[in-house]
C-alpha positions as CSV (number, residue, x, y, z in Angstrom):
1,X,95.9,99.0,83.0
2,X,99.4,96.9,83.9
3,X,101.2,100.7,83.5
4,X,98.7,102.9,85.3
5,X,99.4,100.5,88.5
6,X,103.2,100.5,88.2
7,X,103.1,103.9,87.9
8,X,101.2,104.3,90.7
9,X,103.1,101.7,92.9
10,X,106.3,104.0,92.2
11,X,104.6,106.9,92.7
12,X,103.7,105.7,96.9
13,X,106.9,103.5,96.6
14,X,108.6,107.2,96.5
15,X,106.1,108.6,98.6
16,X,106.2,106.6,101.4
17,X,110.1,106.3,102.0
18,X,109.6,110.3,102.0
19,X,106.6,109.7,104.7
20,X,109.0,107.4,106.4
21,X,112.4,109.4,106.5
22,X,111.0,113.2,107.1
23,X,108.0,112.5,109.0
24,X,108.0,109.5,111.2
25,X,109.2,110.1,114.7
26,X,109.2,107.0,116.4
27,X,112.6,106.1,118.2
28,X,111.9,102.6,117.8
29,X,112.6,102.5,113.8
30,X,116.1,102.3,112.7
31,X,118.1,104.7,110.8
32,X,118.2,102.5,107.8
33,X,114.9,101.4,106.9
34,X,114.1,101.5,103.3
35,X,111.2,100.4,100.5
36,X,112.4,98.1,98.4
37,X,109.1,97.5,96.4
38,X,105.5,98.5,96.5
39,X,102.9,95.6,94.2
40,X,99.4,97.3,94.0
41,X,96.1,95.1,93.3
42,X,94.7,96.4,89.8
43,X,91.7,97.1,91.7
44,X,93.8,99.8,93.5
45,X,92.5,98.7,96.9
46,X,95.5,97.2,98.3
47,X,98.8,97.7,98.4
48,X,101.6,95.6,99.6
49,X,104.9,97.4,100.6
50,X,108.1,95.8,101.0
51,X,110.3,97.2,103.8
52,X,114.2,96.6,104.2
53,X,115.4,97.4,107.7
54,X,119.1,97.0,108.5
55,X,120.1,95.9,111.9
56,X,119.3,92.2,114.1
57,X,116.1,90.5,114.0
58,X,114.3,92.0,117.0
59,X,114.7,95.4,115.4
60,X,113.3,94.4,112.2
61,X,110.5,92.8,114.2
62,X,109.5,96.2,116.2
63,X,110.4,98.3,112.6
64,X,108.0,96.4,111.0
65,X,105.4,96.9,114.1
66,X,106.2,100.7,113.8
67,X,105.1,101.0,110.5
68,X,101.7,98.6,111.1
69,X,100.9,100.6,113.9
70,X,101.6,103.9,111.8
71,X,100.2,102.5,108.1
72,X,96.7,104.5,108.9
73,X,99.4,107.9,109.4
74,X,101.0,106.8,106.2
75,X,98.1,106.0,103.9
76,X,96.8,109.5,104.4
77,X,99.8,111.0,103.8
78,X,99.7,109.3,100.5
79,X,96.1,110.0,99.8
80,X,97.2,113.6,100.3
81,X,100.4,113.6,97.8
82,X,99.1,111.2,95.2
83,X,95.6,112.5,93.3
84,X,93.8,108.9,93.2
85,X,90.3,108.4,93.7
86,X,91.3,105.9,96.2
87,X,94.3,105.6,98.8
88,X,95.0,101.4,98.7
89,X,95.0,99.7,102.2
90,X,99.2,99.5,102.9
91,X,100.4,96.2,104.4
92,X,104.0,96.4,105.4
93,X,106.3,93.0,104.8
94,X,109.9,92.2,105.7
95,X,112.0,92.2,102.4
96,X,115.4,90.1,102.8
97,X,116.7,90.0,99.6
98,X,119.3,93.0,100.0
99,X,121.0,91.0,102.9
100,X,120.4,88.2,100.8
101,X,122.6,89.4,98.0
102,X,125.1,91.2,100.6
103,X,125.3,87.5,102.2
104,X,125.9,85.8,98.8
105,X,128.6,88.7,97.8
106,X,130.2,87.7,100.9
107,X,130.4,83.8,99.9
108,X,131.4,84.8,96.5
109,X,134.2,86.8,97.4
110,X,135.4,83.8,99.9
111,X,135.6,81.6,97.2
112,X,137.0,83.8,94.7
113,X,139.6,84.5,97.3
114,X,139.6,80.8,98.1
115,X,140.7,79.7,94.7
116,X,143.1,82.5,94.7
117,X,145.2,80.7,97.3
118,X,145.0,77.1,95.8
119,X,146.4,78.4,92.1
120,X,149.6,79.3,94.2
């Protein structure tokens, strides 16, 4: 049952950053918005999407309103591309972690470079 819903969370998890790049039109999303995961109840009814938007905070803020506002548009989509008796109710969430690690690259490579300079 655990591998028929992981299956099926990167089957949408695919889908839906297809949905997103070729078929959304609002000039309010940003270039670089991508999914970084997709966790489906094993009841199949909901679906929780985790969305990665590059830019400041007030653009991730109005991204992730974009793709509330156009979830009903996505989910039917999906209930078009994926054969499942039923299409799970998405809910879109802000996922951090990529700026997370690009933040914590950054502080590694300052120390690495800091300890460079003391060893001198």
């Amino acid at each position: 049952m655990v591998e028929r819903t992981n299956r099926i969370a990167e089957e949408m998890k695919r889908e839906i950053s297809s949905i997103i790049q070729n078929q959304l039109k609002d000039p309010r999303l940003p270039e670089f918005v991508s999914i970084t995961a997709v966790n489906v109840t094993r009841d199949l009814r909901y679906a929780k999407i985790y969305v990665s938007v590059l830019g400041t905070e007030e653009q991730k803020k109005e991204a992730l309103q974009v793709l509330k506002n156009a979830s009903g548009f996505i989910r039917r989509e999906v209930g078009r591309k994926i054969q499942i008796r039923y299409t799970p109710e998405l809910q879109f969430e802000l996922d951090d972690s990529i700026e997370h690690g690009i933040y914590m690259s950054k502080l590694i490579d300052q120390t690495v470079k800091n300890t460079g300079n003391r060893e001198e």
